[in-house]
C-alpha positions in Angstrom: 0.0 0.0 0.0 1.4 3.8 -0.9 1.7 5.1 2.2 4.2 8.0 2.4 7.5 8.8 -0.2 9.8 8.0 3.1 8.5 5.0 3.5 8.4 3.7 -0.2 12.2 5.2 -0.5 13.0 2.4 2.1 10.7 -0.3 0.2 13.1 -1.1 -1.6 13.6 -4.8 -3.3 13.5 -6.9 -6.5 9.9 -7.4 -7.3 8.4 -5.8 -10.4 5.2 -5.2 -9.2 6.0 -3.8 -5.8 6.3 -0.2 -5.2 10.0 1.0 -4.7 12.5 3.6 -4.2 11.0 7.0 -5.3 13.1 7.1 -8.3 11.6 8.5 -11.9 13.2 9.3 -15.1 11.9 11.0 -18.3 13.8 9.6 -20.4 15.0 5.5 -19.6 18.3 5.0 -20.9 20.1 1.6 -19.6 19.5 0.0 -16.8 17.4 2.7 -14.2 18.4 0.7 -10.9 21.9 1.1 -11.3 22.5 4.6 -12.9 18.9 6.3 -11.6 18.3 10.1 -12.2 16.6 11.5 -9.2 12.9 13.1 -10.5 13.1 16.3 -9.0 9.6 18.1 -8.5 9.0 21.7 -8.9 6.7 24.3 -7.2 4.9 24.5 -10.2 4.2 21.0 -10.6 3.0 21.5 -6.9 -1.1 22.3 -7.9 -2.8 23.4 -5.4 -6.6 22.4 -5.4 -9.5 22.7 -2.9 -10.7 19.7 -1.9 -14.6 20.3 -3.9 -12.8 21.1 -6.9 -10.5 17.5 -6.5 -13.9 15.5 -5.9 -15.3 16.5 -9.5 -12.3 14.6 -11.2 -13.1 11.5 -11.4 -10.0 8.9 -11.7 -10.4 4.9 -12.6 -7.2 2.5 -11.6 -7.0 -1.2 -14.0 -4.0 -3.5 -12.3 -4.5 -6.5 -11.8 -2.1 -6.6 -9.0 -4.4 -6.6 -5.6 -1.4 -4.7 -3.1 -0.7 -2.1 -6.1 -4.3 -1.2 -7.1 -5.2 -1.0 -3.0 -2.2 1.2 -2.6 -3.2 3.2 -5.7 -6.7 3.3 -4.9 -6.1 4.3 -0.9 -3.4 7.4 -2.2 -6.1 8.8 -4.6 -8.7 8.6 -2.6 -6.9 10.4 0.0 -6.0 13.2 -2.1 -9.6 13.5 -2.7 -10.1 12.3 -6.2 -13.4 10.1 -6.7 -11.8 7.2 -7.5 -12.7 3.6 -8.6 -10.7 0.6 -9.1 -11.3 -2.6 -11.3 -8.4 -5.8 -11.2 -9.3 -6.2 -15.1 -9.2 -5.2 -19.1 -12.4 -6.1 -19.5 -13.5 -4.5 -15.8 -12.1 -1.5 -17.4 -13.8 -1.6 -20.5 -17.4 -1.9 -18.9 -17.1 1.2 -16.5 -15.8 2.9 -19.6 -18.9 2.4 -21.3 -20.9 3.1 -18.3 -19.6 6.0 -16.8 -17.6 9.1 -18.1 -13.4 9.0 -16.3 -11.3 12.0 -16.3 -8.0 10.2 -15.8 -7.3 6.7 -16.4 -4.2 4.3 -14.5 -3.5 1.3 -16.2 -1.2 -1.5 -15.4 0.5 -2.3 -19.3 0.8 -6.2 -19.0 -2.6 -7.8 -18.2 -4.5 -10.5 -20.3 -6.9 -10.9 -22.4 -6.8 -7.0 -22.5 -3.6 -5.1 -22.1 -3.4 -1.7 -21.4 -2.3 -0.5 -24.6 -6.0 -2.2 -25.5 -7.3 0.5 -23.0 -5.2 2.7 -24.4 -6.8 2.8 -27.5 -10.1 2.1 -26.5 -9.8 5.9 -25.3 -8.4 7.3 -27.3 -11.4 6.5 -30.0 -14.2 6.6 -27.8 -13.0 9.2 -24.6 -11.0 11.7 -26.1 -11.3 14.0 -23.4 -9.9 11.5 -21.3 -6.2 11.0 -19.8 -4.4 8.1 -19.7 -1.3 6.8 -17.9 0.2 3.6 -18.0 2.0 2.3 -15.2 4.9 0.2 -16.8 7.4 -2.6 -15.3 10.8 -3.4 -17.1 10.6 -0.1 -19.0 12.6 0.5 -22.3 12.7 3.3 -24.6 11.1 1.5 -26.9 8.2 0.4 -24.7 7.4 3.5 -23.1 7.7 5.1 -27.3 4.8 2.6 -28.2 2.9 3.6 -25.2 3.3 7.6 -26.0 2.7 6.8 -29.7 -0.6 4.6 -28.8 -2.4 7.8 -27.2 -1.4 8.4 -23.9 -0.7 11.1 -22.1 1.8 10.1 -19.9 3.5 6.3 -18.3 4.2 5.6 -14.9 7.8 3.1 -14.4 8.0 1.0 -11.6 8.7 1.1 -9.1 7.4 4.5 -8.4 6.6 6.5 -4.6 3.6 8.6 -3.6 5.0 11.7 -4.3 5.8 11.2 -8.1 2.0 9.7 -8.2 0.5 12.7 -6.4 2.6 15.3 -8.3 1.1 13.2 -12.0 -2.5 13.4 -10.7 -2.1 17.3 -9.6 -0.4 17.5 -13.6 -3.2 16.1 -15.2 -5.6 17.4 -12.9 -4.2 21.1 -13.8 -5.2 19.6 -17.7 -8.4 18.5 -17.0 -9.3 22.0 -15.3 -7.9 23.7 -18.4 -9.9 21.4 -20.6 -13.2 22.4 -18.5 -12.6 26.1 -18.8 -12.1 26.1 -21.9 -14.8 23.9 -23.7 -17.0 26.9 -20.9 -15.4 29.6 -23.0 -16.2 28.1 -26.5 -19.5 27.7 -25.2 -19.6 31.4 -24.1 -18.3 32.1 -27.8 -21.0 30.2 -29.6 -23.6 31.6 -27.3 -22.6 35.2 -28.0 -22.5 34.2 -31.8 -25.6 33.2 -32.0 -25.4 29.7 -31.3 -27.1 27.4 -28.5 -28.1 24.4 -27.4 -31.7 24.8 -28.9 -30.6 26.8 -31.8 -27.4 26.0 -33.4 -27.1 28.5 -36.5 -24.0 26.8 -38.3 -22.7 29.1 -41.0 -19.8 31.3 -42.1 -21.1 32.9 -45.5 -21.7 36.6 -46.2 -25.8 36.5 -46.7 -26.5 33.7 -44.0 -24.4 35.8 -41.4 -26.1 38.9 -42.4 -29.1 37.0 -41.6 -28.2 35.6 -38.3 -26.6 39.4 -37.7 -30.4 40.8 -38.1 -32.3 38.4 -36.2 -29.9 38.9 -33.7 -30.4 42.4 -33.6 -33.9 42.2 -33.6 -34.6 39.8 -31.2 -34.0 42.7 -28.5 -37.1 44.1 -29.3 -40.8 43.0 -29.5 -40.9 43.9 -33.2 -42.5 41.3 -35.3 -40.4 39.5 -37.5 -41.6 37.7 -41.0 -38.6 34.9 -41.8 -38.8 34.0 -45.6 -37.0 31.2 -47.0 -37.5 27.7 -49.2 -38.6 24.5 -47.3 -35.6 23.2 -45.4 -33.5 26.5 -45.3 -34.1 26.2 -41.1 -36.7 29.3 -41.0 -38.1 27.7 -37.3 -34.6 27.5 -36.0 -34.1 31.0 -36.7 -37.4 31.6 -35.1 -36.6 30.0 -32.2 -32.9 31.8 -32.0 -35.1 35.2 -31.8 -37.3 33.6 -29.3 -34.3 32.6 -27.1 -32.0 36.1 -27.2 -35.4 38.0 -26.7 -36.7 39.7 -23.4 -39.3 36.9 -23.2 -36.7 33.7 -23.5 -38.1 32.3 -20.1 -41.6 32.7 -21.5 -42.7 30.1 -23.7 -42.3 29.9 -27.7 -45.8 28.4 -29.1 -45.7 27.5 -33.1 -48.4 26.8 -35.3 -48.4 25.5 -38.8 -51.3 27.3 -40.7 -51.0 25.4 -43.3 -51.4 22.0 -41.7 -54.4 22.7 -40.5 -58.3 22.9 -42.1 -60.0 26.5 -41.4 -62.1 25.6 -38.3 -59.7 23.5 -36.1 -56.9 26.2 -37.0 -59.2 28.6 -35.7 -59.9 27.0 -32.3 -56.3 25.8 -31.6 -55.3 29.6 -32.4 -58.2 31.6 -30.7 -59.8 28.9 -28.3 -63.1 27.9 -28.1 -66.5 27.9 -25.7 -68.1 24.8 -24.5 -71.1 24.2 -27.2 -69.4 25.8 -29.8 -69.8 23.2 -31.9 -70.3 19.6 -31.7 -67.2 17.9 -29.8 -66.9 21.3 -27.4 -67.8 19.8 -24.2 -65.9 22.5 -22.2 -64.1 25.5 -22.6 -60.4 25.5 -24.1 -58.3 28.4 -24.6 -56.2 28.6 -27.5 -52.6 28.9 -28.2 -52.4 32.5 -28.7 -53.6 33.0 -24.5 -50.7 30.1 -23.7 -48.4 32.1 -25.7 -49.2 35.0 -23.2 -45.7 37.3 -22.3 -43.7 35.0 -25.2 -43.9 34.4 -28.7 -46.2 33.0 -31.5 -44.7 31.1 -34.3 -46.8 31.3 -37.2 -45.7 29.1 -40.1 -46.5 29.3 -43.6 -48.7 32.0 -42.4 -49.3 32.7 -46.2 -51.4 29.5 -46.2 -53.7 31.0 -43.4 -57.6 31.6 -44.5 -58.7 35.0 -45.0 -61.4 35.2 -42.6 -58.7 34.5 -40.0 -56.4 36.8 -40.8 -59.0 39.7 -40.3 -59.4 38.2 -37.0 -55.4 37.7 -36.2 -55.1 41.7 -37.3 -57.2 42.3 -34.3 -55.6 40.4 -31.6 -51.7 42.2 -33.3 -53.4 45.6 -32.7 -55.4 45.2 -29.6 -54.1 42.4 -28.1 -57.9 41.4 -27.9 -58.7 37.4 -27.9 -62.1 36.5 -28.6 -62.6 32.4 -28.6 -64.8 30.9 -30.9 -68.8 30.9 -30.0 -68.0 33.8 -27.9 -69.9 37.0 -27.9 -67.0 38.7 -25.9 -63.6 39.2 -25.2 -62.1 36.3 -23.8 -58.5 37.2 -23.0 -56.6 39.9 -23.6 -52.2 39.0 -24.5 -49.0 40.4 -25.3 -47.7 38.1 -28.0 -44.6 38.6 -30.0 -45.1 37.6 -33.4 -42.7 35.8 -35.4 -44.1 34.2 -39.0 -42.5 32.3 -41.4 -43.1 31.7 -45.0 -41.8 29.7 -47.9 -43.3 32.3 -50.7 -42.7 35.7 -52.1 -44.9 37.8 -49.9 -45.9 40.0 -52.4 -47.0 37.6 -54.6 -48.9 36.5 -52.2 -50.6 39.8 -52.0 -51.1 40.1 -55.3 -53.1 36.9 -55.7 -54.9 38.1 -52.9 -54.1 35.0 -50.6 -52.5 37.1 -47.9 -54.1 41.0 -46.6 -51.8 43.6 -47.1 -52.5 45.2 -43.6 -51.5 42.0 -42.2 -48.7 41.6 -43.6 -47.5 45.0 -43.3 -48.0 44.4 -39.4 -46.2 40.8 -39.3 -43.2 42.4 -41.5 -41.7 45.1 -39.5 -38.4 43.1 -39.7 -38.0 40.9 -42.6 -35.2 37.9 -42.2 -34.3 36.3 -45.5 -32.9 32.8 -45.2 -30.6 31.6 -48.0 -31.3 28.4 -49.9 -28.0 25.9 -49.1 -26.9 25.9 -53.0 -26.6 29.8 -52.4 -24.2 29.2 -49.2 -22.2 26.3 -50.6 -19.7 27.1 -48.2 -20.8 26.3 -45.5 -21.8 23.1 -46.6 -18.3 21.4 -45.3 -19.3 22.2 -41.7 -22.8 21.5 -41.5 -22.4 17.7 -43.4 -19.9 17.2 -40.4 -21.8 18.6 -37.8 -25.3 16.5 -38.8 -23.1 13.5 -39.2 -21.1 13.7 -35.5 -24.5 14.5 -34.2 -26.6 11.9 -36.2 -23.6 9.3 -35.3 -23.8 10.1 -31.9 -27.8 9.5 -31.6 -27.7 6.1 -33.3 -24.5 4.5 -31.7 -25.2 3.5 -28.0 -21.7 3.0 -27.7 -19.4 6.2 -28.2 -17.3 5.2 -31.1 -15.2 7.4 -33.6 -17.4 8.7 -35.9 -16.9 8.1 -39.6 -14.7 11.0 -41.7 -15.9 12.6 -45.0 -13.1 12.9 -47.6 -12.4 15.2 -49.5 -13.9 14.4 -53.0 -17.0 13.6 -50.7 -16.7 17.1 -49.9 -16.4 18.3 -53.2 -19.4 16.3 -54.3 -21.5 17.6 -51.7 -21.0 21.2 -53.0 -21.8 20.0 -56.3 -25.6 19.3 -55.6 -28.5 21.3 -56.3 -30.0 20.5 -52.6 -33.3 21.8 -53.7 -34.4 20.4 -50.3 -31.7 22.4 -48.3 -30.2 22.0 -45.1 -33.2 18.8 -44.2 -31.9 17.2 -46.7 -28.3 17.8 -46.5 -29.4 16.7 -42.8 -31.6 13.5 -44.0 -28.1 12.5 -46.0 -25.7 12.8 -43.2 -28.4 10.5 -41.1 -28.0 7.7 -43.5 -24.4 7.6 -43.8 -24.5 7.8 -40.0 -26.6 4.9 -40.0 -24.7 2.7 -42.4 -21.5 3.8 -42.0 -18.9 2.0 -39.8 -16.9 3.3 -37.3 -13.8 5.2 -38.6 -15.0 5.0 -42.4 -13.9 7.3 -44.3 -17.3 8.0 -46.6 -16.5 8.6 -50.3 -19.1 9.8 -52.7 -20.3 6.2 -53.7 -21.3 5.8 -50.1 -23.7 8.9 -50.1 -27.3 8.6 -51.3 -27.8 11.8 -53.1 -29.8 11.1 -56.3 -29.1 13.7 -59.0 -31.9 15.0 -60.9 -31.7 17.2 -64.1 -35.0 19.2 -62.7 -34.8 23.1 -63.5 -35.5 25.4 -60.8 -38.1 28.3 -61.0 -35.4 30.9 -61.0 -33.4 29.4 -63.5 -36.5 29.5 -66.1 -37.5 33.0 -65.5 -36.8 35.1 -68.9 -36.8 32.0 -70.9 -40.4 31.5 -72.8 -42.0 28.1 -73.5 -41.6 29.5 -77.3 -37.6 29.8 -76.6 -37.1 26.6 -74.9 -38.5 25.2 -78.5 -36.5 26.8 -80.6 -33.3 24.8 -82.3 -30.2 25.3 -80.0 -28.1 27.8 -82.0 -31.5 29.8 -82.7 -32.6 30.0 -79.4 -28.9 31.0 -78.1 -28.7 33.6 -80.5 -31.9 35.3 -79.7 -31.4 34.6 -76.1 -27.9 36.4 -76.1 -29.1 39.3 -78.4 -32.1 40.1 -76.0 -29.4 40.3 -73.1 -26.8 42.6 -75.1 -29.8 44.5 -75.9 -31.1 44.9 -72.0 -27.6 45.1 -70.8 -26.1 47.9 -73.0 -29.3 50.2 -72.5 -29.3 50.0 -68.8 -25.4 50.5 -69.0 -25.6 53.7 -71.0 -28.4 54.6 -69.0 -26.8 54.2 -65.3 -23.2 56.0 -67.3 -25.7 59.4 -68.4 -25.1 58.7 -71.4 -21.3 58.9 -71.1 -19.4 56.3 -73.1 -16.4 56.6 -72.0 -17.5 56.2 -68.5 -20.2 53.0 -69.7 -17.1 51.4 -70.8 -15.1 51.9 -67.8 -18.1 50.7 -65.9 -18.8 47.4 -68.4 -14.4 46.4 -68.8 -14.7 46.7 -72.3 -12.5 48.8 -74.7 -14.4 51.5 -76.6 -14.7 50.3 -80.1 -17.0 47.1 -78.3 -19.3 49.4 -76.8 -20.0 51.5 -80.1 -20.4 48.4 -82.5 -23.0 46.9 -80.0 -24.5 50.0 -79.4 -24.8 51.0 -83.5 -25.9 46.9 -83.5 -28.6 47.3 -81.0 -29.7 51.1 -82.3 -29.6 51.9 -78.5 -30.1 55.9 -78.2 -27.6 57.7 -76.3 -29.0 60.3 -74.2 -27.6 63.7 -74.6 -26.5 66.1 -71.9 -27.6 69.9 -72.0 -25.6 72.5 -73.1 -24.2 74.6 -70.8 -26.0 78.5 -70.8 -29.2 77.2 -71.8 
């Protein structure tokens, strides 16, 4: 048993496993009995800890050797450290599995599982945990393999108390440092706009302008209309408003209005009395009095019925909640309204699906939300972030998560994703799902089906007529209408000053004049001076 340093230093004798002489060298060069080199501690290495702050690192001992692992365990536990202590690999393995260890000593030679087995074990599955081996018979070569395996530092026999106490308060000073900073990132990605609820991955120009905006105004109760295609992550952006708003401790209620038929939409929203209609056995308010002091999540709100909408304005203006088969006002809330919306909202204006007042009221702040294929930059980090967390739902076990190469990468960017981030998302879950531990995934392993569909955008300004039209026709017309448009908007934004239209387009002069004389574009003259 480790008792004290004095009394190990006088422990000495021939047996391997025993603990010895408090000698301990960096670097083993011959043989260490005969020609030791004195470790020789420093103040620094001297880590000061209060005893709380000791009991929150938790430390796990594998030897097989009973006296040693009593010893080991009786000096840890004494210095504080919750400590527990198994006599096997395969001991080792299960509280590994079960339970999370901040430091792990391992005796090297033990069968069936060695410690260099532990060793690597850890190194896959814990990588925020330390390992030292406790070796007997050290060589250079040995205690190499053991360093090159993962750990973070070895132990040589025979070893005293001291030399064991100063290694815990050394990697208990790395665990600390480990804490504080994984506290700091989080810190970081909190005050980035990132959370545990809402995580907003992205480093291009227009979806950080976005996440810039809604984090600006989600200090205010200004209602905010997020537009974006399916699967761009409007909601989490709602719900990132929600959560850096005065009301983040109030609750976040959403509605899809386009889920929903016109008379159970209007109930779940506004409520209902008892006799309403048939079913209404008692009164129920709606969501809009639960959402009272938070924030109302109104999804494809383009979708909602008119008649609605007339009522909705009323409860945005007055606050004024009147349930249905009620002849009075019911409730009266402050709701902050957030709505989302897949479609141009002027167009939905236009075709008279959504009321102008209304949406002037829900659109004080608009939030665009880029499609993926217009942030293609990003799309690196995210397929890495829904695969390490998509791996880590569907493996009980912690196990290194498969890698995504390169060309895999490059393929990625190469898609259309007209489903977006979902399906960039619903991607990543099937590789997680099939994939084995380690893999690296290459593009064969992905399930992205290519599809020659045109989007909307891409047709607008090309006619049914045009599409028709043999190749080289159709081309030549095409880029004739565009040097057409193009040269008479230049000249137009230069004031009808060619030198400075040519500047402006990075074309020499001659160009401009030949399409100009080809296209009979008028050049707008300037007054005379005096007139």
């Amino acid at each position: 048993m480790l008792q004290s340093s004095r009394g190990l230093c006088d422990n000495t004798h021939d047996n391997d496993d025993a603990v010895g002489v408090c000698i301990v060298t960096r670097t083993i060069v011959g043989d260490r009995r005969r020609n030791p080199e004195p470790f020789q501690p420093s103040t620094a290495d001297l880590i000061a800890a209060p005893v709380a702050v000791r009991a929150t690192i938790r430390v796990l001992v594998v030897d097989d050797d009973r006296s040693l692992r009593e010893g080991l365990l009786a000096t840890i536990r004494g210095e504080g450290y919750d400590v527990t202590a198994v006599e096997s690999g395969v001991d080792a393995l299960n509280e590994l599995r079960n339970s999370e260890f901040d430091i792990v000593i391992t005796d090297l030679h033990m069968v069936p599982i060695s410690g260099l087995d532990i060793v690597q074990t850890v190194v896959q599955s814990k990588r925020g945990t330390l390992v030292v081996v406790i070796t007997g018979n050290p060589t250079l070569a040995s205690n190499f393999d053991v360093l090159r395996a993962g750990a973070w530092d070895y132990l040589s026999k025979p070893f005293s108390a001291t030399h064991l106490q100063l290694l815990l308060g050394r990697a208990m000073h790395v665990v600390l440092q480990r804490r504080e900073l994984a506290e700091l990132r989080g810190q970081l990605l909190r005050k980035a706009g990132h959370s545990e609820q809402a995580t907003l991955l992205g480093t291009s120009p227009a979806f950080r302008e976005a996440v810039r905006l809604a984090r600006r105004v989600a200090q205010t109760d200004a209602s905010v209309l997020i537009i974006g295609e399916s699967g761009t992550g409007k909601e989490l952006f709602a719900q990132f408003i929600h959560q850096n708003s005065r009301r983040a401790l109030k609750p976040m209620v959403a509605i899809n209005c386009a889920a929903l038929p016109e008379p159970l939409l209007e109930s779940e929203m506004f409520g209902h009395r008892k006799g309403a209609f048939t079913g209404a056995d008692r009164d129920k308010p709606g969501l809009l009095e639960t959402a009272h002091s938070g924030t109302m999540l109104l999804d494809e709100v383009t979708e909602m019925p008119i008649a609605l909408q007339a009522k909705l304005l009323r409860v945005i203006q007055d606050g004024v909640v009147r349930r249905v088969g009620s002849e009075r006002t019911d409730a009266v809330v402050d709701v902050r309204f957030i709505s989302a919306t897949n479609r141009d909202p002027q167009d939905a204006v236009r075709s008279g699906a959504l009321r102008a007042d209304l949406l002037y009221r829900l659109r004080v702040v608009p939030v665009i939300v880029p499609a993926l294929r217009d942030r293609k930059e990003d799309i690196p980090l995210l397929a890495a972030h829904f695969l390490a967390e998509s791996w880590a739902r569907h493996r009980p076990t912690p196990t290194q998560p498969p890698r995504l190469t390169s060309a895999t990468l490059e393929h990625l960017r190469r898609q259309p994703w007209r489903g977006n981030v979902r399906e960039l998302q619903n991607v990543m879950e099937h590789v997680a799902v099939l994939a084995e531990s380690g893999q690296a995934i290459e593009p064969e392993d992905l399930p992205v089906v290519a599809d020659n569909k045109v989007l909307p955008s891409e047709r607008e300004g090309l006619s049914a007529e045009l599409l028709r039209e043999k190749y080289h026709i159709a081309k030549d017309r095409l880029v004739t209408q565009f040097e057409r448009v193009y040269f008479c908007d230049l000249v137009d934004r230069a004031g009808g000053n060619l030198a400075r239209a040519a500047r402006m387009a990075s074309i020499d002069r001659a160009t401009l004049y030949r399409l100009i004389e080809k296209h009979h574009i008028p050049i707008p003259r300037e007054p005379a001076l005096g007139r």
